[in-house]
C-alpha positions in Angstrom: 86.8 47.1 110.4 84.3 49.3 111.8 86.7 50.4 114.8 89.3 51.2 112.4 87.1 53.7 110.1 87.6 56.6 112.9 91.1 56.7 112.2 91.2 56.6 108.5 88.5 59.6 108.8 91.3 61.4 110.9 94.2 61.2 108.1 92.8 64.0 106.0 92.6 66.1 108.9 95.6 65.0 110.4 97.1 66.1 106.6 95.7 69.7 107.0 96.8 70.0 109.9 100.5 69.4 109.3 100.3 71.3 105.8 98.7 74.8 107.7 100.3 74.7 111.3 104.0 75.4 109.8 102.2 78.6 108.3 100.3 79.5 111.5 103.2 79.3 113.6 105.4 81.4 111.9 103.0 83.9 111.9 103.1 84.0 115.3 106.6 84.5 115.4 106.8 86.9 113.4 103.6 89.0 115.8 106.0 88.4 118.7 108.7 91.0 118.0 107.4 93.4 120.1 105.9 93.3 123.7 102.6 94.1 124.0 101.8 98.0 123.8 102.4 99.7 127.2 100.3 102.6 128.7 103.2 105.5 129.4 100.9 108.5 130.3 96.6 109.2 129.7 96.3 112.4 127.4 94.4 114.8 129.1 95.8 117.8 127.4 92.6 120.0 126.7 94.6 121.6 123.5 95.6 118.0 122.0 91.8 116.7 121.3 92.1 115.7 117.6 96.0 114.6 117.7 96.5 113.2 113.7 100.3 112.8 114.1 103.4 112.1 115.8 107.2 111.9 115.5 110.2 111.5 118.2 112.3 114.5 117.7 115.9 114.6 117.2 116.9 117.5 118.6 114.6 116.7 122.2 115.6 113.1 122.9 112.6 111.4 125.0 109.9 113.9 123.1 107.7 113.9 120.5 106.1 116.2 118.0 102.3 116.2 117.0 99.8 118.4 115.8 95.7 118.3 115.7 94.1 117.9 112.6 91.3 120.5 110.7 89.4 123.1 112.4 92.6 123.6 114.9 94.9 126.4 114.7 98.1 126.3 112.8 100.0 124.7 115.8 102.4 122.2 116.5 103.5 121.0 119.9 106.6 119.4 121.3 105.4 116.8 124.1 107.0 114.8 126.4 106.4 110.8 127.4 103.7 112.1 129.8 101.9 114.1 127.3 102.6 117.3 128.7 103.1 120.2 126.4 106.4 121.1 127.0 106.3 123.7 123.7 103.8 125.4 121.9 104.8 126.7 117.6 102.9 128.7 115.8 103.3 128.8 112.0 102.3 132.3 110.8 100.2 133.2 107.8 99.2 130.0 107.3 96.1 128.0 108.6 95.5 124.6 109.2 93.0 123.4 106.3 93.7 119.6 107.5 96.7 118.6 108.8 96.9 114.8 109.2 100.6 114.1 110.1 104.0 115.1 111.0 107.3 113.8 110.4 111.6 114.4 111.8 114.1 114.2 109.3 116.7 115.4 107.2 116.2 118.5 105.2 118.3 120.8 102.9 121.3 121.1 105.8 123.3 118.0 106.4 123.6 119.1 110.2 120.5 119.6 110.6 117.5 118.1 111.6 113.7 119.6 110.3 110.3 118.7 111.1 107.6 118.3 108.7 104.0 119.5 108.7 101.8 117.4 106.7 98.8 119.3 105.3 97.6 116.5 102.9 93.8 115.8 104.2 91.1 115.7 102.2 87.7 114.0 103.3 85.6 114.9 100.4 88.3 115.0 97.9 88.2 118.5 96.6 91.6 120.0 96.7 93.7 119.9 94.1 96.5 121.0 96.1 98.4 120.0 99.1 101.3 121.1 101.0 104.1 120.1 103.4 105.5 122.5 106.0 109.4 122.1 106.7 111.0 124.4 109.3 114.2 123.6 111.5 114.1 121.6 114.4 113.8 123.8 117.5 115.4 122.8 120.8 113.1 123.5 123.9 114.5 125.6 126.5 116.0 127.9 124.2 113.2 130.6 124.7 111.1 131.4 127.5 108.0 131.7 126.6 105.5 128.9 125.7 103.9 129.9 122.7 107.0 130.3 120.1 105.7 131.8 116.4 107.8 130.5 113.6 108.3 133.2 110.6 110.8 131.1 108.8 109.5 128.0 107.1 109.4 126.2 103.7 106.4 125.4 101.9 106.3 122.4 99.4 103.1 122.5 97.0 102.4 119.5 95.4 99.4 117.6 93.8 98.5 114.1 93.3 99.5 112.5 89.8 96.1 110.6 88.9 93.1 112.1 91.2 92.3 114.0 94.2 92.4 111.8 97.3 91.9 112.4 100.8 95.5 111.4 102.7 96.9 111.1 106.4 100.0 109.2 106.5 103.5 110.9 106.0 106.9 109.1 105.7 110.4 110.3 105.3 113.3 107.9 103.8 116.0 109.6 105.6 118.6 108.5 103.4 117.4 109.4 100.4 114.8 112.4 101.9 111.8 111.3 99.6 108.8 111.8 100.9 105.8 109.2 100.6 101.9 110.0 101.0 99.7 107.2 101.1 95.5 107.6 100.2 93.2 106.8 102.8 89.7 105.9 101.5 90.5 104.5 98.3 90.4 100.5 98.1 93.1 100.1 97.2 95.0 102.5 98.8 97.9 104.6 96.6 101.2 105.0 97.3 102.5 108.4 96.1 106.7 109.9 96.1 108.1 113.2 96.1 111.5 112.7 94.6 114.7 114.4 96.6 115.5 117.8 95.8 111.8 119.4 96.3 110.7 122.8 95.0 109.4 125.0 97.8 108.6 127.5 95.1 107.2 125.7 92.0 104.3 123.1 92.5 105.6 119.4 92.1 103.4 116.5 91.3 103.7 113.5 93.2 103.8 110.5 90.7 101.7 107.3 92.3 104.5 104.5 92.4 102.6 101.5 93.8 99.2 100.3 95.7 98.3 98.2 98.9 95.6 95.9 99.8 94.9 98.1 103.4 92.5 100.4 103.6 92.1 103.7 105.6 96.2 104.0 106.2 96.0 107.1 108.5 99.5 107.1 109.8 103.2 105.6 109.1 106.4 105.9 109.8 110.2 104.7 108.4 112.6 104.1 111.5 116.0 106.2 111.5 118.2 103.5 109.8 115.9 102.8 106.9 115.1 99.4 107.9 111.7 99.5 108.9 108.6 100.3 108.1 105.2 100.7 109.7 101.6 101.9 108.8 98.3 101.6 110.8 94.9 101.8 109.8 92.2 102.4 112.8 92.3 98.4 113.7 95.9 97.6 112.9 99.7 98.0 112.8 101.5 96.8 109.7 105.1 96.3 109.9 108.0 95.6 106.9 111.5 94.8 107.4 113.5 96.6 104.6 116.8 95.0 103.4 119.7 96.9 101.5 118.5 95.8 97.7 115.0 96.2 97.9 113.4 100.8 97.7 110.2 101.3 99.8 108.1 101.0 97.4 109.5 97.3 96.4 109.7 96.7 100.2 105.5 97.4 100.6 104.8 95.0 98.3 105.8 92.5 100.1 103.6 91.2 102.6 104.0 92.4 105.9 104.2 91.2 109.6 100.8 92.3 112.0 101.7 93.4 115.4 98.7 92.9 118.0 97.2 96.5 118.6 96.3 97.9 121.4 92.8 99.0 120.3 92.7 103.0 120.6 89.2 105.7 120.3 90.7 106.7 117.0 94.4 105.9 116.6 95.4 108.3 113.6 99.5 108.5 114.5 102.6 106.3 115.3 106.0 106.7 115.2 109.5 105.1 115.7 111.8 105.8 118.8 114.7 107.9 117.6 117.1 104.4 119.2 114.6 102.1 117.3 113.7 100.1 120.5 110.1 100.4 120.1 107.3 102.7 118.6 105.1 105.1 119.6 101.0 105.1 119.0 98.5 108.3 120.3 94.9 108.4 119.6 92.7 111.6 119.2 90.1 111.9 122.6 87.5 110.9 122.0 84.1 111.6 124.5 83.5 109.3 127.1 86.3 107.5 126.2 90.5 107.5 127.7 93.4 108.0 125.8 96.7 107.2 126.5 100.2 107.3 124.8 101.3 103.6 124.2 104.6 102.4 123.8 105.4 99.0 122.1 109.1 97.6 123.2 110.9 95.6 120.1 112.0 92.5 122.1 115.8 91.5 122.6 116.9 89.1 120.7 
């Protein structure tokens, strides 16, 4: 009897282990979509310091737009898989209070593709107003000189429904063109929606629609076909997969798939090929420290 007690310990273990290892391996599964993020180029870019944002242009296939966050001229800069600076915009008579993200997408013109300037952050929660940027898509190599200033752009003023709240991510539902801000330091954090057509004249307020159990979302980014969906904090990458009956907001409630991060200085941006085979992450530079443009491959299947 005594040589037998061992294994009748074991059974309740042996119980766990069946009920939780179904769970734990679908998990990983689910982490293994993507290959592990890839080093494409070190930033070194003496005017790209504080990068807070990032989206693959449309109109440039194999670049990317980004812009550097308060403190830093009005600027944004169209940059290629090596990080070089291959175009330098200037939006005049405006300045950059905090910009904390960009965005590609549809606009007002159904031909044409616009890039959005997020001026939404807000460390000590002060503002009561923030604005969005929307000017059309330019293509590089149609002017000679580097440093391009842009006259003609929209500006949508909007404020938060329920508080003032610092925010850094920026995403753009392409089919419907909503917008979607989502707080940083709140714990929860709040997801906000700027309803499809926008006034760039009157200030609209953006209703909160929703809330997540993630804190410090600094980035995010809906791919081109609507069917995915990522944010990142500082330690991690989030990622929902969005089918036909369910709206973003819906969709975010669900609970999401981690990818494994490759651990940046102080990873405030990511963004979706425009072909969907993989995202994009960049970190600001941080002293002492490299940074380098990573790209995570979505795996065939």
């Amino acid at each position: 009897m005594k040589r037998a007690r061992p294994i009748i310990l074991l059974i309740p273990f042996l119980f766990l282990f069946l009920k939780c290892s179904p769970q734990k391996k679908d998990a990983l599964l689910k982490a293994g979509e993507f290959k592990k993020g890839k080093r494409l180029a070190e930033l070194k870019e003496k005017k790209l310091v504080e990068v807070s944002g990032l989206a693959s242009s449309v109109n440039n296939p194999g670049m990317m737009w980004t812009v550097n966050d308060s403190g830093n001229d009005p600027e944004v800069f169209l940059i290629d898989l090596e990080t070089n600076i291959k175009q330098k915009y200037t939006l005049e008579g405006i300045e950059n209070r905090d910009w904390e993200d960009v965005a590609v997408g549809p606009g007002p013109d159904p031909t044409k593709s616009y890039v959005y300037v997020a001026e939404i952050g807000d460390n000590m929660a002060i503002h009561g107003y923030k604005h969005i940027y929307r000017f059309e898509e330019p293509v590089v190599g149609a002017a000679k000189e580097k440093d391009i200033a842009i006259t003609k752009f929209d500006t949508i003023t909007f404020s938060l429904a329920d508080s003032k709240r610092d925010t850094e991510a920026l995403l753009i539902d392409r089919k419907t063109k909503d917008l979607y801000i989502i707080s940083k330091w709140s714990d929860p954090v709040y997801i906000y929606r700027i309803p499809y057509p926008y006034s760039t004249s009157d200030t609209t307020v953006a209703a909160q629609i929703g809330s997540l159990a993630y804190s410090k979302i600094v980035a995010g980014d809906i791919s081109k076909d609507g069917k995915d969906i990522l944010l990142k904090n500082y330690s991690h990458i989030y990622l929902w997969h969005r089918d036909g009956t369910k709206s973003i907001v819906e969709t975010l409630q669900s609970k999401p798939q981690e990818i494994p991060y490759e651990t940046e200085p102080q990873g405030e941006s990511i963004t979706w090929a425009q072909d969907n085979s993989g995202f994009y992450t960049l970190s600001e530079i941080k002293k002492g420290q490299k940074t380098y443009l990573y790209f995570y491959e979505r795996k065939e299947e």
